[in-house]
The first five atom37 places (N, CA, C, CB, O) and aatype in JSON, in Angstrom:
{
  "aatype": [20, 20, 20, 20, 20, 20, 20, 20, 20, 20, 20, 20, 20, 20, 20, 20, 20, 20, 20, 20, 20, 20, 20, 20, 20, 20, 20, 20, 20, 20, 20, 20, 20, 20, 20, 20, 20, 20, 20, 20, 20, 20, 20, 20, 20, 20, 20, 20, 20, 20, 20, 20, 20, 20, 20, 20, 20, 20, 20, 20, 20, 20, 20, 20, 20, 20, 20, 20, 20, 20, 20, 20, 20, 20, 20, 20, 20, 20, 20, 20, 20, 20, 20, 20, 20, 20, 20, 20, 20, 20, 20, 20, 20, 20, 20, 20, 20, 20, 20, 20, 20, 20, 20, 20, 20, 20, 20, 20, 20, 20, 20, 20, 20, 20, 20, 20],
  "atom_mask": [
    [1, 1, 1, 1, 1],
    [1, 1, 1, 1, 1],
    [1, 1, 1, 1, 1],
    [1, 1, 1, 1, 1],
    [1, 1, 1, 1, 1],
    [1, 1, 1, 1, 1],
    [1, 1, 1, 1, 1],
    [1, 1, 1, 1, 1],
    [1, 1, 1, 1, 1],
    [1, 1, 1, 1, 1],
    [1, 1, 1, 1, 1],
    [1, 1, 1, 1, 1],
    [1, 1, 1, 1, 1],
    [1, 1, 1, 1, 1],
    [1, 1, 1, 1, 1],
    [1, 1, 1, 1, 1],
    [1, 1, 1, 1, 1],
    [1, 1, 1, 1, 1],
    [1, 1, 1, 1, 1],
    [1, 1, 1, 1, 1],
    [1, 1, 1, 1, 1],
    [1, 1, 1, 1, 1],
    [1, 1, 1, 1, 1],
    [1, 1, 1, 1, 1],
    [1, 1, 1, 1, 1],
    [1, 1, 1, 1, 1],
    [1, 1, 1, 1, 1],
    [1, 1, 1, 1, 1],
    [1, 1, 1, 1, 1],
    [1, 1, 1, 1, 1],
    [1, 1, 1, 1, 1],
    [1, 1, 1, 1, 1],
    [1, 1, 1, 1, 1],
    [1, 1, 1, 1, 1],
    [1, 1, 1, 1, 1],
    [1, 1, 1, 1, 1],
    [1, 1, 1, 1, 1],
    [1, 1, 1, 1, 1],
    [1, 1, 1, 1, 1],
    [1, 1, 1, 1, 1],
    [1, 1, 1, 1, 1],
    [1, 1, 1, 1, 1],
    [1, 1, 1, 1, 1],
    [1, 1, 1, 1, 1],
    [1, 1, 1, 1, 1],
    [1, 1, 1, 1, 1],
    [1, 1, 1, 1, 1],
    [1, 1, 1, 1, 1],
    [1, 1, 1, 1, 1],
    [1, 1, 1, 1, 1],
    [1, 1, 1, 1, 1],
    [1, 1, 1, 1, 1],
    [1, 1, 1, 1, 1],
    [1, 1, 1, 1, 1],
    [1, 1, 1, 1, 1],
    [1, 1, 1, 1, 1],
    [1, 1, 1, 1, 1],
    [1, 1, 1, 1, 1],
    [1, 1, 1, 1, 1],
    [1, 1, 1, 1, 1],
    [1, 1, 1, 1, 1],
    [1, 1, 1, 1, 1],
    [1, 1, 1, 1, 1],
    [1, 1, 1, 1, 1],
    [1, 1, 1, 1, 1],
    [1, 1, 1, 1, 1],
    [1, 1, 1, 1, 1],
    [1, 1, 1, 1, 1],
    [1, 1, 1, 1, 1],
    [1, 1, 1, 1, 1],
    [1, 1, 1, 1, 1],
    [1, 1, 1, 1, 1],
    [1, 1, 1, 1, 1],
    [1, 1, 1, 1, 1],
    [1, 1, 1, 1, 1],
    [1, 1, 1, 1, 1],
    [1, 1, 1, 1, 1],
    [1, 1, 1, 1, 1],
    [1, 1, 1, 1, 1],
    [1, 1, 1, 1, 1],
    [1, 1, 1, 1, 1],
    [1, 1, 1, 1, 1],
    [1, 1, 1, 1, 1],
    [1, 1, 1, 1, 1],
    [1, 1, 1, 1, 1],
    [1, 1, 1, 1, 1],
    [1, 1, 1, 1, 1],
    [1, 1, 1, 1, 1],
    [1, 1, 1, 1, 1],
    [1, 1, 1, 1, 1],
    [1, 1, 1, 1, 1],
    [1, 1, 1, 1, 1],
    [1, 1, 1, 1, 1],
    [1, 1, 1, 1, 1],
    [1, 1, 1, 1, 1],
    [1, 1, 1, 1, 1],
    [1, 1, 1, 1, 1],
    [1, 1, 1, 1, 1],
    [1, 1, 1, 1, 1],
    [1, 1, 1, 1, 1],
    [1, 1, 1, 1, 1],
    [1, 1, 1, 1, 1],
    [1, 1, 1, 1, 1],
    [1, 1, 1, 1, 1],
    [1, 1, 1, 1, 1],
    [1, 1, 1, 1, 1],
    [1, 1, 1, 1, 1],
    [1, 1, 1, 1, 1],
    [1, 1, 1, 1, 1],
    [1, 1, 1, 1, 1],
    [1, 1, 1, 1, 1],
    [1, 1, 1, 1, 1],
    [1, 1, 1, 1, 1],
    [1, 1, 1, 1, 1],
    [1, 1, 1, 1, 1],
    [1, 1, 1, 1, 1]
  ],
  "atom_positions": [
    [[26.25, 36.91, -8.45], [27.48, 37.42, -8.99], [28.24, 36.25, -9.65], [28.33, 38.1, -7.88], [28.17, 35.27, -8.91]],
    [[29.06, 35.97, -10.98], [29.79, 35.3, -11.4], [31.16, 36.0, -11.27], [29.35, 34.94, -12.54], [31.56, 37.14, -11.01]],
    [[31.78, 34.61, -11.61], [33.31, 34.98, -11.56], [34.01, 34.09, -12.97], [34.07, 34.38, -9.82], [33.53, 33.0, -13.28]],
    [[35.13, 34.69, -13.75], [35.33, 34.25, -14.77], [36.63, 33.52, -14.17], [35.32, 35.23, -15.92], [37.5, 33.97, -13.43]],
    [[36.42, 31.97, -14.86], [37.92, 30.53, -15.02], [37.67, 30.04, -16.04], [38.09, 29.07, -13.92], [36.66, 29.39, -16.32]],
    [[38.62, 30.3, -16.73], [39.4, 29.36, -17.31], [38.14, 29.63, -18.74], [39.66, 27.61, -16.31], [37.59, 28.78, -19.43]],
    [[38.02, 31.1, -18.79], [37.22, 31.46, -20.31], [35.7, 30.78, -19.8], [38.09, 30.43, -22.09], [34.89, 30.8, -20.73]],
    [[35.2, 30.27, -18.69], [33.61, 29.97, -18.11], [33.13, 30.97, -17.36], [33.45, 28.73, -17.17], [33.8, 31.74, -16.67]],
    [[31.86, 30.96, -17.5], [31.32, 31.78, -16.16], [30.8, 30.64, -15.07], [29.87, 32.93, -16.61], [30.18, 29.59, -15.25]],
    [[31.19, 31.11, -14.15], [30.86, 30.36, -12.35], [29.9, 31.35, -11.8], [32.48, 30.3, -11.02], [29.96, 32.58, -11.88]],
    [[28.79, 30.4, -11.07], [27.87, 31.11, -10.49], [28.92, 31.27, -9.18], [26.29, 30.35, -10.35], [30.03, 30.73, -9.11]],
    [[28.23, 32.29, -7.98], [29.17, 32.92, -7.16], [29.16, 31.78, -6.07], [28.75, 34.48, -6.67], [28.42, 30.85, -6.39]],
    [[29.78, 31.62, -4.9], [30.19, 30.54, -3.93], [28.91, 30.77, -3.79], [31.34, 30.56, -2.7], [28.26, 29.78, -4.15]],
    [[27.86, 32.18, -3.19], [26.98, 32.4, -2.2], [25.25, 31.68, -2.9], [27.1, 34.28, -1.86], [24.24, 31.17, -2.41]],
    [[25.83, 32.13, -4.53], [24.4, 31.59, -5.29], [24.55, 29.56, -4.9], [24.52, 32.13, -7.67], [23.62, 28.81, -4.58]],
    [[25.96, 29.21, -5.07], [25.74, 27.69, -5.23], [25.5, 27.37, -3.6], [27.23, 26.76, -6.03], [25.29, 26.16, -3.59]],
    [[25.43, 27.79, -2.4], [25.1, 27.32, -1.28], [23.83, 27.77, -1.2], [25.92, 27.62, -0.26], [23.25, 27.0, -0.44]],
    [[22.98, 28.74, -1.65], [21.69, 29.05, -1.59], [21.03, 27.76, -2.66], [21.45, 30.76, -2.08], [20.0, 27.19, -2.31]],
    [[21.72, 27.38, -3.93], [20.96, 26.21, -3.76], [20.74, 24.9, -3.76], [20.51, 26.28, -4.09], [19.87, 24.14, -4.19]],
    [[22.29, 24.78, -2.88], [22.97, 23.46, -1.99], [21.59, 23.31, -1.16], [24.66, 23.85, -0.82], [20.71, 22.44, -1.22]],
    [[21.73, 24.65, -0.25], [20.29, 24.55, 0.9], [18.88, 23.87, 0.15], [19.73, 26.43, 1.45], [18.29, 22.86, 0.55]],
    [[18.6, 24.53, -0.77], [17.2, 24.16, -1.54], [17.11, 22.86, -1.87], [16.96, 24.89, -2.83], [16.0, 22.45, -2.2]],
    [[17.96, 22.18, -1.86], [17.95, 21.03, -3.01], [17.27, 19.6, -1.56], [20.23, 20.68, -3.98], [17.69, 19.64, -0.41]],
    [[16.3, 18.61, -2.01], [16.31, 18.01, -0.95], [17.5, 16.89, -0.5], [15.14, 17.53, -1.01], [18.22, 16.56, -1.45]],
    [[17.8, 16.31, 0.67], [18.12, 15.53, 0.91], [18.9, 14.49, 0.07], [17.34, 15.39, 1.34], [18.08, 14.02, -0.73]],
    [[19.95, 13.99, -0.08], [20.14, 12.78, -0.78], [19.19, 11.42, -0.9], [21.23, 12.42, -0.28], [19.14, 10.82, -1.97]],
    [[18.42, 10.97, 0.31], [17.8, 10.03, 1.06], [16.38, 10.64, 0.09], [17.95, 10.14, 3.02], [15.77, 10.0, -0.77]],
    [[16.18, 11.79, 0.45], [14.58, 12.09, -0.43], [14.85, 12.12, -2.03], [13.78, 13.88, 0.02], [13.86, 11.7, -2.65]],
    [[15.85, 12.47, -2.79], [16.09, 12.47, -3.73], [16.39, 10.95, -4.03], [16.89, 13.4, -3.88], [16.45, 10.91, -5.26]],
    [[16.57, 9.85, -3.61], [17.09, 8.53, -3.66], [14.95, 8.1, -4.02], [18.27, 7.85, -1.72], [14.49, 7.88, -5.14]],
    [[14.24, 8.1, -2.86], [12.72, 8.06, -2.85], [12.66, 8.52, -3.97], [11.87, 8.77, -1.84], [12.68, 7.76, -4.94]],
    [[12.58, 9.69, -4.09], [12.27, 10.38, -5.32], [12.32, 9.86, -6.69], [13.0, 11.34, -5.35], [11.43, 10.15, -7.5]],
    [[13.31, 9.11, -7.01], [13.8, 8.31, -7.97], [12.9, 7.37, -8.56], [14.82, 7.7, -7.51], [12.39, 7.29, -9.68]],
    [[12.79, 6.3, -6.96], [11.93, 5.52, -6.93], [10.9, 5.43, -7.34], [11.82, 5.34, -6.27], [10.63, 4.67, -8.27]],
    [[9.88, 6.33, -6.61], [9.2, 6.9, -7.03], [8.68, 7.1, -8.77], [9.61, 7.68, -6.42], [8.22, 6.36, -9.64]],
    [[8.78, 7.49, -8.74], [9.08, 7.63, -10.36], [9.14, 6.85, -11.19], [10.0, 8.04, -10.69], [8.49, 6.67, -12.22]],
    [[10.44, 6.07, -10.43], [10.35, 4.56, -11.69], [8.75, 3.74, -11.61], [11.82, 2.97, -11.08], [8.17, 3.03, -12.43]],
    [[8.44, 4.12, -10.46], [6.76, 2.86, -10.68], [5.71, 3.59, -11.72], [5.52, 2.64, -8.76], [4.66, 2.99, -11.95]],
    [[5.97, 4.91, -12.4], [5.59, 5.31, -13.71], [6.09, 4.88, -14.59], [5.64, 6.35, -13.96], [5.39, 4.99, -15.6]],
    [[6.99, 4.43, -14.75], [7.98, 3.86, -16.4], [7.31, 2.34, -16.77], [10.25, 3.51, -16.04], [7.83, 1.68, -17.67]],
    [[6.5, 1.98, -16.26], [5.68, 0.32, -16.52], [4.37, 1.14, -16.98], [5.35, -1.05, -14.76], [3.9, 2.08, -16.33]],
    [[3.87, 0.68, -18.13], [2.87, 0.86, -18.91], [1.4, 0.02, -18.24], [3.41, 0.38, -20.35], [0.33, 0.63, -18.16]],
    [[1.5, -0.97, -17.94], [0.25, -1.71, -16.93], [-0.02, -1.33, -15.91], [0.34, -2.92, -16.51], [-1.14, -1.65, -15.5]],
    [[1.05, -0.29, -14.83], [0.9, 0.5, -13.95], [0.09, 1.76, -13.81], [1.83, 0.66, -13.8], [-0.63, 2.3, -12.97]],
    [[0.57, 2.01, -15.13], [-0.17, 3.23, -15.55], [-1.89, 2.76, -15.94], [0.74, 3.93, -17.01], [-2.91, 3.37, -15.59]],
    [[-1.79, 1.38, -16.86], [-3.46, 1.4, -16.98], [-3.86, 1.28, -15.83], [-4.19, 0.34, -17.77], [-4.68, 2.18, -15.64]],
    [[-3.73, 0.62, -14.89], [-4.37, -0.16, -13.69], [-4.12, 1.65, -12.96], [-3.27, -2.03, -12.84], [-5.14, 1.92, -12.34]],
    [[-3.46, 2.41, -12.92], [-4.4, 3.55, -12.18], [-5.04, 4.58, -12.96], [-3.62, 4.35, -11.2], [-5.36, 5.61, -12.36]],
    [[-5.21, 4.51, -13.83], [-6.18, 5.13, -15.11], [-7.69, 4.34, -14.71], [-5.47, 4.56, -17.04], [-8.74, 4.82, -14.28]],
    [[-7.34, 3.05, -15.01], [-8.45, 2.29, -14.31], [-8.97, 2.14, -12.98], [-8.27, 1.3, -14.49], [-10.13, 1.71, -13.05]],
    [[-8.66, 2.28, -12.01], [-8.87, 2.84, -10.38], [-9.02, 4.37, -10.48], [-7.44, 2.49, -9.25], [-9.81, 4.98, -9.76]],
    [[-8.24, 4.97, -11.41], [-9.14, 6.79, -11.09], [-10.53, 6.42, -11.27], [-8.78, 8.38, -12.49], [-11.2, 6.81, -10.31]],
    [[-11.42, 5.59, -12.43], [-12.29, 5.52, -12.93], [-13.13, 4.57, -11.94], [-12.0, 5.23, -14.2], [-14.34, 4.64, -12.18]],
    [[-12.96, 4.11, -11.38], [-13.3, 2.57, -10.39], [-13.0, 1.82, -9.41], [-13.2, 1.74, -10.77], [-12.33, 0.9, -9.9]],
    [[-13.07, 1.7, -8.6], [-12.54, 0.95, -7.64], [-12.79, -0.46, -8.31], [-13.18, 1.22, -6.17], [-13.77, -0.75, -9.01]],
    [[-11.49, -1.49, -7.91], [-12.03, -2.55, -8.54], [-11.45, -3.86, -7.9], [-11.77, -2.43, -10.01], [-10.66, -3.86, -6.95]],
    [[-11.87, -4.81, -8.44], [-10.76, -6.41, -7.7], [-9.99, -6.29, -8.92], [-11.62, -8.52, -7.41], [-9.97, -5.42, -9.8]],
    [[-9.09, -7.83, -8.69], [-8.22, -7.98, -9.45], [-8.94, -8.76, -10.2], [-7.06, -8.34, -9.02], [-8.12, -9.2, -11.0]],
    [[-9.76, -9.12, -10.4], [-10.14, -10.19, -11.55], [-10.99, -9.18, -12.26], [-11.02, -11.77, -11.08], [-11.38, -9.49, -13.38]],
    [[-11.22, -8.41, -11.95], [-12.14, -6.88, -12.89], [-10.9, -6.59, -13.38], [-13.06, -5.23, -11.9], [-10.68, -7.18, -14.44]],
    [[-9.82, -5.76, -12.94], [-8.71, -5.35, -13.31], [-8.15, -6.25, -14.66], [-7.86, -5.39, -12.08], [-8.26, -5.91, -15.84]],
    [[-7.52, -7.51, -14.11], [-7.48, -8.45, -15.12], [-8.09, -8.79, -16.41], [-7.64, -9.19, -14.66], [-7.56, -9.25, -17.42]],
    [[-9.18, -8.5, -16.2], [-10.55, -8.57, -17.4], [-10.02, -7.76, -18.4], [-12.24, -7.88, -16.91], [-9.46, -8.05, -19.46]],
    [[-10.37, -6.33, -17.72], [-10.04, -5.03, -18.77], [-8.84, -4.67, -19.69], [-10.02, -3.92, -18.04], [-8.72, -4.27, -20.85]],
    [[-7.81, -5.07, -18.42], [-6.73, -5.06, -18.7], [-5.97, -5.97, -20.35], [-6.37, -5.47, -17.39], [-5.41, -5.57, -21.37]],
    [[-6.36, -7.24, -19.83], [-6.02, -8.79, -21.12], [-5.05, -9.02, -20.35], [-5.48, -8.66, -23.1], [-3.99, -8.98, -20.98]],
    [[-4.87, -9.31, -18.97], [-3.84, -9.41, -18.33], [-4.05, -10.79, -17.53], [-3.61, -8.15, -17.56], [-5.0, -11.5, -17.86]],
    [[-3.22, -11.18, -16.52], [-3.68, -12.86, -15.65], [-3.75, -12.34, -14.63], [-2.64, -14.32, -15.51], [-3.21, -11.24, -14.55]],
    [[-4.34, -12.81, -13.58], [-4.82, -12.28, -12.36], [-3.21, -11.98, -11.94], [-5.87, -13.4, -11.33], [-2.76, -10.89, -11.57]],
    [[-2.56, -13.13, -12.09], [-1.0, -12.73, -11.01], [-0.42, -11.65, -11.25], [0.3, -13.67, -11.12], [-0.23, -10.75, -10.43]],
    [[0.05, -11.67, -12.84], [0.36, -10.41, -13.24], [-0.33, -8.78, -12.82], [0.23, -10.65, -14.49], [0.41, -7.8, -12.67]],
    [[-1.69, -8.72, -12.7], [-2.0, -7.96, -12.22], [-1.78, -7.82, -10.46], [-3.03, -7.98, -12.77], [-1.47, -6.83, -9.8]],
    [[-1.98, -8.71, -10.18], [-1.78, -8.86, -8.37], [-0.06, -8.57, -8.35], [-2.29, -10.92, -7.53], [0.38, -8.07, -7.31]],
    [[0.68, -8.81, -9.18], [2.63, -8.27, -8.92], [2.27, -7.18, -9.15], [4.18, -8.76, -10.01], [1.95, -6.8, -8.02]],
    [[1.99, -6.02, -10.1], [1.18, -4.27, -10.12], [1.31, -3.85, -8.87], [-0.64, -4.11, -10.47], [2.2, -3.31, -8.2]],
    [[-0.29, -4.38, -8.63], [-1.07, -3.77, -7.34], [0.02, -3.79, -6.52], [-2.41, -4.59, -6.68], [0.41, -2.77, -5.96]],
    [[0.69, -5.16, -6.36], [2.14, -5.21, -4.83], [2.82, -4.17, -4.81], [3.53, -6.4, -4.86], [3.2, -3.81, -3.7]],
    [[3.2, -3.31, -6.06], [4.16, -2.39, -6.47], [3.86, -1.36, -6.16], [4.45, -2.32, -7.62], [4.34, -0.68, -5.25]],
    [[2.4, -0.94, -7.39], [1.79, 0.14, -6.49], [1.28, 0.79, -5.11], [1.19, 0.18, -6.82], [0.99, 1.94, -4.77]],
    [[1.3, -0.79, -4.27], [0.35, -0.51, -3.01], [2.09, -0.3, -2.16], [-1.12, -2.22, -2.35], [2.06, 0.18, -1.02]],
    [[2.97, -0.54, -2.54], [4.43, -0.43, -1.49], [4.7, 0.86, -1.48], [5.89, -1.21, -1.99], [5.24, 1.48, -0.56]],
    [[4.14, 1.47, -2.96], [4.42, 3.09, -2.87], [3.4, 3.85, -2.34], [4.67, 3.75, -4.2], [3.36, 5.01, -2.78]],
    [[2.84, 3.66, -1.81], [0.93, 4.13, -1.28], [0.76, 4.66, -2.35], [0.4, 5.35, 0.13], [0.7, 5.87, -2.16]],
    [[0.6, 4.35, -3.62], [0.04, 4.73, -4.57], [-1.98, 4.13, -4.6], [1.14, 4.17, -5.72], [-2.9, 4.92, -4.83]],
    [[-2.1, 3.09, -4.4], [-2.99, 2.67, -4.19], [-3.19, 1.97, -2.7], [-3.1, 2.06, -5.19], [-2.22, 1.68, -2.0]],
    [[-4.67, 1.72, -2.26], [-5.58, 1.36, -1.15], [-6.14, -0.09, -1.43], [-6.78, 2.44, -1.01], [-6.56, -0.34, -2.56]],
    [[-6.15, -0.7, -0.8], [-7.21, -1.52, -0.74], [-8.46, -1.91, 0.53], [-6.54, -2.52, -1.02], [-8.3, -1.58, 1.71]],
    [[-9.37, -2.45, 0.16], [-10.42, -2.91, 1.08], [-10.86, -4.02, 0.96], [-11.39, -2.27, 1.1], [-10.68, -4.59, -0.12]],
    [[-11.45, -4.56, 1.81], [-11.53, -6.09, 2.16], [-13.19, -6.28, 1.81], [-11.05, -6.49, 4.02], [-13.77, -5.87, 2.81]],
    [[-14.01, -6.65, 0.99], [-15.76, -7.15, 1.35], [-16.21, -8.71, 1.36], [-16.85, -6.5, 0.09], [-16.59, -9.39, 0.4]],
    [[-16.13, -8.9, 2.03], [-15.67, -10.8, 2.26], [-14.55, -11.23, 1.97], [-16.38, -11.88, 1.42], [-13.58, -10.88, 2.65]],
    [[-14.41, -12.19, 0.79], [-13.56, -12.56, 0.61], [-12.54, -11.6, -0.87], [-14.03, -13.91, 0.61], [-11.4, -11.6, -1.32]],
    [[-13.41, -11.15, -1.03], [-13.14, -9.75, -2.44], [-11.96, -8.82, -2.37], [-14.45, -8.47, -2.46], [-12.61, -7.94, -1.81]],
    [[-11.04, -8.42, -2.46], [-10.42, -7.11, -2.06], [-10.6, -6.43, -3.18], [-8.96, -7.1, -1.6], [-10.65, -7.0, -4.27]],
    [[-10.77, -4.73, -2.98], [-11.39, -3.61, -3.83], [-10.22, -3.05, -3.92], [-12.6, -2.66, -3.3], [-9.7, -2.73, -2.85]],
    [[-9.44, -2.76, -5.24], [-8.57, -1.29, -5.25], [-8.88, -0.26, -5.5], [-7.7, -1.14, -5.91], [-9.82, -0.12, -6.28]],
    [[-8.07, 1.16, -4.83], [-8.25, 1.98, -5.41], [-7.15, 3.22, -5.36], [-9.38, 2.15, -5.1], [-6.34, 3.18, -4.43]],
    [[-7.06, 4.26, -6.25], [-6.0, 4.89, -5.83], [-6.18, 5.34, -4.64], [-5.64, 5.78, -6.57], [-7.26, 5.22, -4.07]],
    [[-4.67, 6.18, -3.84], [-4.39, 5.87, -2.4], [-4.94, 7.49, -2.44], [-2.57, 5.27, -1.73], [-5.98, 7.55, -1.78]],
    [[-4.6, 8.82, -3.0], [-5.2, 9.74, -2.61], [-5.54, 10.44, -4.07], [-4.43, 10.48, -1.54], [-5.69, 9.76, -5.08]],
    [[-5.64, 12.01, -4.06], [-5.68, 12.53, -5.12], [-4.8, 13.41, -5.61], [-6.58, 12.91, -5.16], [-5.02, 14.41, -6.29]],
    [[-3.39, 12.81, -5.06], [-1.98, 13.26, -6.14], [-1.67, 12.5, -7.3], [-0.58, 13.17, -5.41], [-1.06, 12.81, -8.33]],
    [[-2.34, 11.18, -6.86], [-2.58, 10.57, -8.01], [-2.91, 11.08, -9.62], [-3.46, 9.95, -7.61], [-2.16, 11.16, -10.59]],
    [[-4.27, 11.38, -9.47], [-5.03, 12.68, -9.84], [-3.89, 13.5, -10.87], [-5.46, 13.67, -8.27], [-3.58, 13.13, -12.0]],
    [[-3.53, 14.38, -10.35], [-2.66, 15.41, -10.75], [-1.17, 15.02, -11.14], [-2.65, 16.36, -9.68], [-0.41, 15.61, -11.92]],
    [[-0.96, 13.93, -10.42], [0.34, 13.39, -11.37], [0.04, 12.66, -12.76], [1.21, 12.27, -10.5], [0.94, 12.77, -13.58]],
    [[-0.63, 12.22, -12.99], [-1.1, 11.46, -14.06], [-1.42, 12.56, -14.98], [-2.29, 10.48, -13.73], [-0.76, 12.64, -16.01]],
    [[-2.58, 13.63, -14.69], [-2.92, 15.0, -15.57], [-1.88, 15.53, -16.11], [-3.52, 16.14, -14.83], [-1.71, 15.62, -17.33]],
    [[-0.91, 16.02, -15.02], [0.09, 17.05, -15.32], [0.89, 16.25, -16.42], [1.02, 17.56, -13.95], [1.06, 16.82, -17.49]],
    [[1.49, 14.68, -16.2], [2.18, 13.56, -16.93], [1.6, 13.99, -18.38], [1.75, 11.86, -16.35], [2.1, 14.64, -19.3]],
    [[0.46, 13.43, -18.23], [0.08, 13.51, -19.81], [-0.25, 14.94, -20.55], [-1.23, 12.65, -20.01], [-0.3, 15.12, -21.76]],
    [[-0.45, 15.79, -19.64], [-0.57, 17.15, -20.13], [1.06, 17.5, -21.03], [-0.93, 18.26, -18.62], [1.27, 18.17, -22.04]],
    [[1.72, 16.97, -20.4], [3.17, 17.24, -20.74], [3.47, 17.05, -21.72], [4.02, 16.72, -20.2], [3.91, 18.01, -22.37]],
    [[3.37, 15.53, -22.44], [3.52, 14.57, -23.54], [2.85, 15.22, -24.71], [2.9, 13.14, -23.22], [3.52, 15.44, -25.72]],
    [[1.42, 15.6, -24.64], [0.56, 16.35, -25.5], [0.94, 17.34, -25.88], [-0.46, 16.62, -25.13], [0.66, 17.49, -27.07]],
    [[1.86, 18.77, -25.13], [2.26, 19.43, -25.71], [2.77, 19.61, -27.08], [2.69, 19.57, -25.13], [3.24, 20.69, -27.44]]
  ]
}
């Protein structure tokens, strides 16, 4: 139900607390944010384009990339704080890779979007 002020229409008290309730958290919406921003870096994005495709070290990463090992190793720190990516240990080697397969589907849906 609306109600007319001041020449506007207002959704009704009962619609804006139905979706006061829905909405998450301040604290998850704060994550949420976050989140997100570790998509707005373009090397982030290759380096898990490149781990959908491979598990890899950083000096593989680096290679493909045209990047310096450090620079790629500050990434990975970024990505791996968001469990975006995994790593594994084989001697002295560590392997990345993405952390699950929302990965996957965030990246699809991302670029599915843009293409439109």
């Amino acid at each position: 139900m609306e109600r007319e002020q001041h020449g506007f229409l207002h959704a009704a008290e009962e619609m804006i607390e139905k979706v006061k309730e829905k909405m998450p958290p301040e604290e998850e919406m704060q994550d949420l944010a976050e989140f997100f921003k570790v998509f707005g870096d373009a090397t982030r994005l290759k380096i898990l384009y490149v781990l959908l495709c491979s598990e890899m070290c950083v000096l593989d990463l680096a290679s493909l990339i045209g990047m310096s090992q450090s620079a790629i190793s500050h990434q990975l720190r970024v990505l791996k704080q968001m469990d975006l990516v995994k790593n594994r240990r084989d001697g002295k080697t560590i392997f990345y890779s993405p952390a699950d397969d929302h990965i996957v589907t965030i990246l699809s849906q991302g670029l599915s979007h843009i293409e439109e």
